[in-house]
Backbone and ligand atoms as CSV (ligand in chain L), in Angstrom:
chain,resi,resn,atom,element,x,y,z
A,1,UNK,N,N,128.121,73.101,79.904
A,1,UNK,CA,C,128.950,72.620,80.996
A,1,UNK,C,C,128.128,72.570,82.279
A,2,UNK,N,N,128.570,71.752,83.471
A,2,UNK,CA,C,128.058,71.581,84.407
A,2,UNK,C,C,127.987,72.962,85.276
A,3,UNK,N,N,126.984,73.446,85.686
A,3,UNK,CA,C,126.921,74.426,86.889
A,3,UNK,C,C,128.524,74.117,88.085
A,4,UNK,N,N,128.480,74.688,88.390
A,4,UNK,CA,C,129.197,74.635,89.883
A,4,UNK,C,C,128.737,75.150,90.803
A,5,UNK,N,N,129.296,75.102,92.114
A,5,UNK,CA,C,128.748,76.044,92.918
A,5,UNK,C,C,129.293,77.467,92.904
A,6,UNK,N,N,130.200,77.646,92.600
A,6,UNK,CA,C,130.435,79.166,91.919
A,6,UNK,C,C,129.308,79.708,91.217
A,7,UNK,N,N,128.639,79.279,90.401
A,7,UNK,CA,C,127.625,80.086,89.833
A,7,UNK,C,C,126.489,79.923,90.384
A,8,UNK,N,N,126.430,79.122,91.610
A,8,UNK,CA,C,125.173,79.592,92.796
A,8,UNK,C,C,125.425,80.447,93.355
A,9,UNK,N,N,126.804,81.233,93.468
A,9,UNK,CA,C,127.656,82.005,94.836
A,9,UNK,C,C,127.074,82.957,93.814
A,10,UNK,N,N,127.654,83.277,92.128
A,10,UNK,CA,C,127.316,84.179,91.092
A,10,UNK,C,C,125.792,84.754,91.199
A,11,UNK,N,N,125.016,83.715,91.413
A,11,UNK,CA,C,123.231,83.900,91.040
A,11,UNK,C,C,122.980,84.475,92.602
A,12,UNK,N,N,123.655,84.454,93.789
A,12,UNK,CA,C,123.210,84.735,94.731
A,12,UNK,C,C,122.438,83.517,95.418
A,13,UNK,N,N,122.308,82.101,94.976
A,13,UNK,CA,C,121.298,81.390,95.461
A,13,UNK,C,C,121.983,80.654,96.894
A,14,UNK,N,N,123.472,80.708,97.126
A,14,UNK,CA,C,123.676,80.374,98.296
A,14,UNK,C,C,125.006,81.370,98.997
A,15,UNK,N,N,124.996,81.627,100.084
A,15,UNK,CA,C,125.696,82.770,100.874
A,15,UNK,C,C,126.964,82.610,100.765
A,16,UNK,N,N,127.869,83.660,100.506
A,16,UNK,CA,C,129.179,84.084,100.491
A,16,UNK,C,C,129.390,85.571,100.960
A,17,UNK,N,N,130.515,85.377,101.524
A,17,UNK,CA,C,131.035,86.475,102.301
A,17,UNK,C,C,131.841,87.657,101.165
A,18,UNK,N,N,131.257,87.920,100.485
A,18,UNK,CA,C,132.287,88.608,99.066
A,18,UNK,C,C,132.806,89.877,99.023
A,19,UNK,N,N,133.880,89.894,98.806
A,19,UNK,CA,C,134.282,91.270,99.362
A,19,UNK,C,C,134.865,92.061,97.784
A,20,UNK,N,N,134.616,91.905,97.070
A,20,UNK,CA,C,134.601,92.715,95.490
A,20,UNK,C,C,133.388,92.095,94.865
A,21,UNK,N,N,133.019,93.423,93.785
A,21,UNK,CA,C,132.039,92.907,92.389
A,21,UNK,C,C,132.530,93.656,91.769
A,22,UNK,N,N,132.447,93.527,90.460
A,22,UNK,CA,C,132.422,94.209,89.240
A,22,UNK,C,C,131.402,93.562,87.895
A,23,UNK,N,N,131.501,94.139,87.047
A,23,UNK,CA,C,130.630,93.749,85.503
A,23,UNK,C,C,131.403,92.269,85.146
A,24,UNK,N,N,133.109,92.182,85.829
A,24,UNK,CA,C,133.036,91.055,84.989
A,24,UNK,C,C,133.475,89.897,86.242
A,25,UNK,N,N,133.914,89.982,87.590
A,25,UNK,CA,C,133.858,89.120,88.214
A,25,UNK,C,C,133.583,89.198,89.560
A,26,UNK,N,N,133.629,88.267,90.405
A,26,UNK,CA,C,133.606,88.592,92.195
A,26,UNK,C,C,134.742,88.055,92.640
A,27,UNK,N,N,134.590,88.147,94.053
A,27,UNK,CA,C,135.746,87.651,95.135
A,27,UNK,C,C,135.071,87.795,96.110
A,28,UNK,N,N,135.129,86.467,97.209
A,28,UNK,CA,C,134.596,85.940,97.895
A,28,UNK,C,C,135.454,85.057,99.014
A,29,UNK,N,N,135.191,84.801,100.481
A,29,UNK,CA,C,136.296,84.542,101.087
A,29,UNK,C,C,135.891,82.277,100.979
A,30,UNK,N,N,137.445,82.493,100.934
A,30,UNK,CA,C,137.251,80.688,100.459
A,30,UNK,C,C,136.364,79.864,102.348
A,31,UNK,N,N,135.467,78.789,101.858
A,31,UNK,CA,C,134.654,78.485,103.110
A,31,UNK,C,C,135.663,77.689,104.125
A,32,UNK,N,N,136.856,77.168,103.288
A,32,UNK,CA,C,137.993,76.482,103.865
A,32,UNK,C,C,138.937,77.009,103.953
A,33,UNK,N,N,139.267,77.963,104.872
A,33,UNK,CA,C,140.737,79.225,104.377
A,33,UNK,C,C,141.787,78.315,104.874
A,34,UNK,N,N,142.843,77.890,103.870
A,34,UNK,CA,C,144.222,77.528,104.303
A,34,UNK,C,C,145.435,78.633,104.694
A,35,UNK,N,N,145.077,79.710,104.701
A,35,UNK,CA,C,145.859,81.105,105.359
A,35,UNK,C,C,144.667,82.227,105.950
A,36,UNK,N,N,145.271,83.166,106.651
A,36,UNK,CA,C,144.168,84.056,107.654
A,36,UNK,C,C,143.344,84.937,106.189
A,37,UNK,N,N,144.280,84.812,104.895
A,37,UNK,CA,C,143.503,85.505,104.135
A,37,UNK,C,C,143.296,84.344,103.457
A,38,UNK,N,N,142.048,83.916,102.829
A,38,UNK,CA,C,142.095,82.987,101.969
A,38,UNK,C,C,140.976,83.778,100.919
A,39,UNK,N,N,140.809,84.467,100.298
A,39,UNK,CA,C,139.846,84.782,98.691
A,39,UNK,C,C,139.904,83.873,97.323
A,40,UNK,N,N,138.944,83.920,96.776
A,40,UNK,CA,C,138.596,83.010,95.227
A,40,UNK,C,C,138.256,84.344,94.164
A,41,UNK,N,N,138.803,84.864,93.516
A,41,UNK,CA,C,138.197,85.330,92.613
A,41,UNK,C,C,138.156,85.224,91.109
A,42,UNK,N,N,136.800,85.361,90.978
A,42,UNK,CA,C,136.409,84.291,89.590
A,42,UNK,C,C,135.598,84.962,88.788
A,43,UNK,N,N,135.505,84.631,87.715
A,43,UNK,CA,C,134.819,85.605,86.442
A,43,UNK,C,C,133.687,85.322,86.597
A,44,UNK,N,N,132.492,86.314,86.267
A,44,UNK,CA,C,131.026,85.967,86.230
A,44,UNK,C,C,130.869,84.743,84.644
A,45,UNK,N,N,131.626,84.777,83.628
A,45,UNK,CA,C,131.856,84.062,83.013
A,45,UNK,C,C,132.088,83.132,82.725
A,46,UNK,N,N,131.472,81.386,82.558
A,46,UNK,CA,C,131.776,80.341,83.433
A,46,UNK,C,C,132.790,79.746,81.855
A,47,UNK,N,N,134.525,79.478,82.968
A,47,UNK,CA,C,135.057,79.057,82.253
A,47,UNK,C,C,135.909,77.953,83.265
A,48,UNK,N,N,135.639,76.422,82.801
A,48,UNK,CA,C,136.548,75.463,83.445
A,48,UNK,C,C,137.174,75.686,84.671
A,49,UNK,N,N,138.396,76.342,83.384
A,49,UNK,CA,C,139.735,76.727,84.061
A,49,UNK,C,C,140.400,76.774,82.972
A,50,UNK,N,N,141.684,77.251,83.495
A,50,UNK,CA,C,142.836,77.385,82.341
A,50,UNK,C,C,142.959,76.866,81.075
A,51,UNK,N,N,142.660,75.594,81.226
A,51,UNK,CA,C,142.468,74.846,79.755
A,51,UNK,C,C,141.416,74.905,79.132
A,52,UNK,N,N,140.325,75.661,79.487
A,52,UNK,CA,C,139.530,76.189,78.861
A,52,UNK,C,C,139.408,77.679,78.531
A,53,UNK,N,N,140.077,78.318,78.579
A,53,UNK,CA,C,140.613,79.425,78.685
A,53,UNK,C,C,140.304,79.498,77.206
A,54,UNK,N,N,139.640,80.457,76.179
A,54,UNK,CA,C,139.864,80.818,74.688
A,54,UNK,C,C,140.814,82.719,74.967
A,55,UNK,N,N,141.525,82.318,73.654
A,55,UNK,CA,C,142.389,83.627,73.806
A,55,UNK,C,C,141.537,85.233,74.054
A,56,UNK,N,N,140.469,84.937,73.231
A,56,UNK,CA,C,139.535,86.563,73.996
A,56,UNK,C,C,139.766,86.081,75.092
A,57,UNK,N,N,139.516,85.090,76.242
A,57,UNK,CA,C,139.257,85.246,77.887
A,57,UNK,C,C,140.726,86.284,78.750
A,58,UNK,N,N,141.949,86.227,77.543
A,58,UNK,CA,C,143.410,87.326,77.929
A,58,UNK,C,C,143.166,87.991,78.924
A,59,UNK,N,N,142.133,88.956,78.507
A,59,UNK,CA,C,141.952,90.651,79.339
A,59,UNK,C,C,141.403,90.152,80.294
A,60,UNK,N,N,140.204,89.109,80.264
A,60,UNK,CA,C,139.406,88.738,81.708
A,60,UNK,C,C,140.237,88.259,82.617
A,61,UNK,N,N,141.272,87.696,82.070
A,61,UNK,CA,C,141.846,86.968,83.283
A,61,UNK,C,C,143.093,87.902,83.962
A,62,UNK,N,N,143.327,89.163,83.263
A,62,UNK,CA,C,144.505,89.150,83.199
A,62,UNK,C,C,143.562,90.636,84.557
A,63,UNK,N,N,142.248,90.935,84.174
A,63,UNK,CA,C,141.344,91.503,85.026
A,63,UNK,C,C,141.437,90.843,86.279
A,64,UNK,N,N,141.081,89.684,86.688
A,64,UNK,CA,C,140.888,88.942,87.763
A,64,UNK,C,C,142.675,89.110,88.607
A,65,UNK,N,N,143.452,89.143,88.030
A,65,UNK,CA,C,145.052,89.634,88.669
A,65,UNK,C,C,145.244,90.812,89.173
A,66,UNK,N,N,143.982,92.065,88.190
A,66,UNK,CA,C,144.447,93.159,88.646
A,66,UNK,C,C,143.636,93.141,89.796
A,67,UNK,N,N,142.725,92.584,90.006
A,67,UNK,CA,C,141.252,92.783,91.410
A,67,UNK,C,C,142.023,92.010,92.620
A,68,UNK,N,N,142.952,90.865,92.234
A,68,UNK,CA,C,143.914,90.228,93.178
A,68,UNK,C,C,145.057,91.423,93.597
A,69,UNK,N,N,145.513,91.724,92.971
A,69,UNK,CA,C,146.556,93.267,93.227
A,69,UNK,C,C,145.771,94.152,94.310
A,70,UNK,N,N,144.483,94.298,94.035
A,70,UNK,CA,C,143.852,95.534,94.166
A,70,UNK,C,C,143.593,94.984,96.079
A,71,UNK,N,N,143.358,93.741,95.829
A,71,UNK,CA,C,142.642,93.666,97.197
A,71,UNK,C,C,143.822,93.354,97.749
A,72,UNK,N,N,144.805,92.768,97.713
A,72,UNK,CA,C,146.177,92.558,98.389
A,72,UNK,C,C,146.403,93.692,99.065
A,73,UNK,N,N,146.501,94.851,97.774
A,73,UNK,CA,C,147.161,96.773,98.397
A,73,UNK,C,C,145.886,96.763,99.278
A,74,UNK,N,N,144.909,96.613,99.385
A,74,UNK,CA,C,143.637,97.238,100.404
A,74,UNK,C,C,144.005,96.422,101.673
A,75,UNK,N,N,144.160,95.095,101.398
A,75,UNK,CA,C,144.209,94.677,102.425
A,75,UNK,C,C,145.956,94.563,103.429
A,76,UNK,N,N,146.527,95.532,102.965
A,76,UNK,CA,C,147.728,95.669,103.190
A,76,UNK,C,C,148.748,94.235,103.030
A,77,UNK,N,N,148.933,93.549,102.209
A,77,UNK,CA,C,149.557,92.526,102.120
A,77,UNK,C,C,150.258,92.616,101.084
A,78,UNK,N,N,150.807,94.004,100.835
A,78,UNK,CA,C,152.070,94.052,99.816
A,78,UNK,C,C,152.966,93.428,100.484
A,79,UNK,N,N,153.215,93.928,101.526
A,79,UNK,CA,C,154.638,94.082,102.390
A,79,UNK,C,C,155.045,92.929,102.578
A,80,UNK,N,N,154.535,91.440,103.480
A,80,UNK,CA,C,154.377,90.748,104.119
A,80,UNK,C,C,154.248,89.646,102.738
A,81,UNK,N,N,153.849,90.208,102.086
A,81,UNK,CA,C,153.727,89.320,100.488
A,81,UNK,C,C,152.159,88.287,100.535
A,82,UNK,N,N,151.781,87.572,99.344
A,82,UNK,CA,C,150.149,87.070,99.186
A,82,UNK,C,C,151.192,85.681,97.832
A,83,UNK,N,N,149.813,84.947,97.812
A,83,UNK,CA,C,150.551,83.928,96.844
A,83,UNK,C,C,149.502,83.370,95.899
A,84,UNK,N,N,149.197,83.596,94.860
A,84,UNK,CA,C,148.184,83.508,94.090
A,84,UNK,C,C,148.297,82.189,93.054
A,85,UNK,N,N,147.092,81.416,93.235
A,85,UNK,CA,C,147.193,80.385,93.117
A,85,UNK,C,C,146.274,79.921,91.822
A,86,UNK,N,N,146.236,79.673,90.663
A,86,UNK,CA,C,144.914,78.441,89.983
A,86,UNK,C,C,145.915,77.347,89.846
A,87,UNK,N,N,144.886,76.252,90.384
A,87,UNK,CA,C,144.432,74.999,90.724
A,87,UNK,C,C,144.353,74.463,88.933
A,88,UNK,N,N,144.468,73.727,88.441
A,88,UNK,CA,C,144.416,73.391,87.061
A,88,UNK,C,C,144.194,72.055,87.223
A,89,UNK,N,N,143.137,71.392,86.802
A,89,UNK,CA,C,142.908,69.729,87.153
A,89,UNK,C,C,143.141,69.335,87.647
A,90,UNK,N,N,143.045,67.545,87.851
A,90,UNK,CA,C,142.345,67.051,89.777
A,90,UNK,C,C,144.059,66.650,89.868
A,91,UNK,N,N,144.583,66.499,89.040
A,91,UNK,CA,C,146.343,66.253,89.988
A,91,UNK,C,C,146.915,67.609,90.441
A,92,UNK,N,N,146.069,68.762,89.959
A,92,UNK,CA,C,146.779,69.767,91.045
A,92,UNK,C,C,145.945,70.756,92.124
A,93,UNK,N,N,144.589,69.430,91.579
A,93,UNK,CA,C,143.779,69.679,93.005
A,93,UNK,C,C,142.291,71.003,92.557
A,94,UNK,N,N,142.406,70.964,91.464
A,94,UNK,CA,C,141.177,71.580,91.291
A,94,UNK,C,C,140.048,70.904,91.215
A,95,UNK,N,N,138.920,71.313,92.507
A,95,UNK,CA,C,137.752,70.435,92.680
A,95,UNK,C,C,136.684,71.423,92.170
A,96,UNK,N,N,136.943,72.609,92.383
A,96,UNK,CA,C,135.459,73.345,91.383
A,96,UNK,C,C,135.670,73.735,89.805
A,97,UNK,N,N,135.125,73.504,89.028
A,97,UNK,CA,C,135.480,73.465,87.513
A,97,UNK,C,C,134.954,75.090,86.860
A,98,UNK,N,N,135.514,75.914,87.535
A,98,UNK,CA,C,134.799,77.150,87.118
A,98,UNK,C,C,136.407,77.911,87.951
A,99,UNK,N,N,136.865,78.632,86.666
A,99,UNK,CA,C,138.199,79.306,86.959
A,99,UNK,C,C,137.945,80.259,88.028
A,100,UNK,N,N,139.540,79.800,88.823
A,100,UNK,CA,C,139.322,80.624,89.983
A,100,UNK,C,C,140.929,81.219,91.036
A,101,UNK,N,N,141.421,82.076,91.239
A,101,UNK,CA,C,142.267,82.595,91.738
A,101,UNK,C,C,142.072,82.540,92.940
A,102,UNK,N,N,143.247,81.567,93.284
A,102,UNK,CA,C,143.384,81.756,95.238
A,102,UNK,C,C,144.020,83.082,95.559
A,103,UNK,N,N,143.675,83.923,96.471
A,103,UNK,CA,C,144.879,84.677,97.003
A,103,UNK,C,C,145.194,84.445,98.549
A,104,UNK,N,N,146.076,84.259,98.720
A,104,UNK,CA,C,146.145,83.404,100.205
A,104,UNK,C,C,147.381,83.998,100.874
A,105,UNK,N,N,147.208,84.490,102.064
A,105,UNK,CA,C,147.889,85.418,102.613
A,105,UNK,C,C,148.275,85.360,104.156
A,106,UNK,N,N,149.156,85.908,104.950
A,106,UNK,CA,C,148.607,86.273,106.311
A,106,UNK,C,C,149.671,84.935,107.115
A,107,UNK,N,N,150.330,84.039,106.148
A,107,UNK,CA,C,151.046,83.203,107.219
A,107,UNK,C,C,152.475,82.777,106.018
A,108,UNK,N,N,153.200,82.515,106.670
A,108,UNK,CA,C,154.680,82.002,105.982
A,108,UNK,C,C,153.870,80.892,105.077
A,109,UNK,N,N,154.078,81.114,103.698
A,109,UNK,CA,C,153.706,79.821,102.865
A,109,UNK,C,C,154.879,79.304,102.558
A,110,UNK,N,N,155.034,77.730,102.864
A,110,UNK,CA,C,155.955,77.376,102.182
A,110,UNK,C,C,155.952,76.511,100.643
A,111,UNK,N,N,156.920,76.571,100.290
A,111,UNK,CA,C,157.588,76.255,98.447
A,111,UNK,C,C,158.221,74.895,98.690
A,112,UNK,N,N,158.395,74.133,97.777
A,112,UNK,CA,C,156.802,74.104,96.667
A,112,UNK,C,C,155.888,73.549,97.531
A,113,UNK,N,N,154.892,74.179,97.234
A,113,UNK,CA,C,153.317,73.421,97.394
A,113,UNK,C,C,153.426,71.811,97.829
A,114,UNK,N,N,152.288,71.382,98.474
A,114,UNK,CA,C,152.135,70.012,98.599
A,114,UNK,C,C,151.726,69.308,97.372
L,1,5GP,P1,P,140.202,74.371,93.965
L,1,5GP,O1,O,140.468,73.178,94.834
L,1,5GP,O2,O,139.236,74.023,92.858
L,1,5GP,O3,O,141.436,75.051,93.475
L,1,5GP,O4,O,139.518,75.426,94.908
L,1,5GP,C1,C,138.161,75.395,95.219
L,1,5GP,C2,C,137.990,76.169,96.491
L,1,5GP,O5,O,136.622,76.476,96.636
L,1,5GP,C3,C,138.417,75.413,97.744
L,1,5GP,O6,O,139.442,76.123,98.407
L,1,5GP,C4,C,137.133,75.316,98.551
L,1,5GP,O7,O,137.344,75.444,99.941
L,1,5GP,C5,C,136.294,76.444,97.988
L,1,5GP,N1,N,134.872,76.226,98.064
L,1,5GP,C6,C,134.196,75.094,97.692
L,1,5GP,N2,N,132.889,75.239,97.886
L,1,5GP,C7,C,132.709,76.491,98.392
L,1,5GP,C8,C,131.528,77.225,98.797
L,1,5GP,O8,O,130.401,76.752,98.740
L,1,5GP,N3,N,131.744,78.483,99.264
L,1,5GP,C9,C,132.990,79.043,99.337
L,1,5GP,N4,N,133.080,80.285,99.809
L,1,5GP,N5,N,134.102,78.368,98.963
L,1,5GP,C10,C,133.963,77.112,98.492
């Protein structure tokens, strides 16, 4: 599959502001934030997206929710609520092809989506 730039952000070869690592993914603040919190977090594992998803990827992804949880409670945005987002192909607007969790926070989102 094609590189993305996610796995330049992964290799370190171009700068991100990342505020988690672990063995199996990062989180990093999006370069275009559409809320005061805007994060991507994505598996070191390069997968599409959702529809590429194989059933072992379960636990990884279901990992990448708990690191979204984790940084929400750190970043105090239980209360006030966060809205977690994958993007799934270009009609719902996914432009990087390497799975990835919005968590987007910090302003009234409104329903449904554009
Ligand atoms: P998608 O549209 O695929 O759901 O989300 C891709 C996201 O990646 C967009 O919100 C976009 O702003 C972000 N993005 C694209 N290129 C870069 C980059 O080089 N660095 C960072 N930090 N974010 C990026």
């Amino acid at each position: 599959m094609a590189s993305t730039v996610f796995n330049k952000i992964l290799r370190k070869e171009i700068p991100a502001e990342i505020v988690h690592e672990d063995e199996l993914c990062i989180a990093f603040c999006d370069i275009n934030p559409q809320a005061p919190t805007h994060v991507l977090i994505i598996p070191r594992k390069e997968i599409q997206g959702i529809n590429a998803m194989a059933d072992e990827d379960v636990p990884l992804v279901g990992h990448l929710f708990r690191v979204a949880r984790d940084l929400a409670r750190a970043g105090g945005l239980e209360d006030g609520g966060y809205r977690l987002v994958i993007n799934t192909g270009a009609d719902a607007g996914q432009t990087v092809f390497h799975l990835h969790v919005h968590l987007l926070a910090g302003r009234t989102l409104t329903w449904p989506p554009g």
